[in-house]
Phi, psi and omega in degrees: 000127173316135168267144182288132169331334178253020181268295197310297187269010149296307190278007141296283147007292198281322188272313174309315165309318268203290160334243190344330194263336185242338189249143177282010242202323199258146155241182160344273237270338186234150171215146179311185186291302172290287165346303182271353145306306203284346162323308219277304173345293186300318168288346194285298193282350174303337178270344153236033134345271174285357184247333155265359155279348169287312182299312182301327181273330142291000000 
C-alpha cells in the first residue's frame, strides 16, 4: 500500500528535524546542501498537505 501524504510529510518533517539537530553547516537563515533539500522536500509536502485539507473542508 502507497503512504499517504500526511505518512510522507511527517517523515519529511522528521528527516528535516533529525538533518538539523546534527549538521553544523545548517542554521534559520542558512542551510548546507542536503539541509536545503530535506527543507525544500517538507515544504513542498506541508503545502500540500494543507491545501488537501483545506479542499476537504470546503
Amino acid at each position: 500500500m502507497a503512504e499517504s501524504l500526511y505518512d510522507r510529510y511527517m517523515k519529511a518533517a522528521a528527516a528535516h528535524r533529525a538533518h538539523g539537530e546534527t549538521c553544523t553547516r545548517c542554521s534559520p537563515d542558512a542551510r548546507c546542501g542536503t539541509g536545503r533539500r530535506l527543507h525544500e522536500s517538507f515544504a513542498r509536502l506541508q503545502d500540500a498537505y494543507l491545501a488537501q485539507q483545506k479542499q476537504r473542508r470546503g
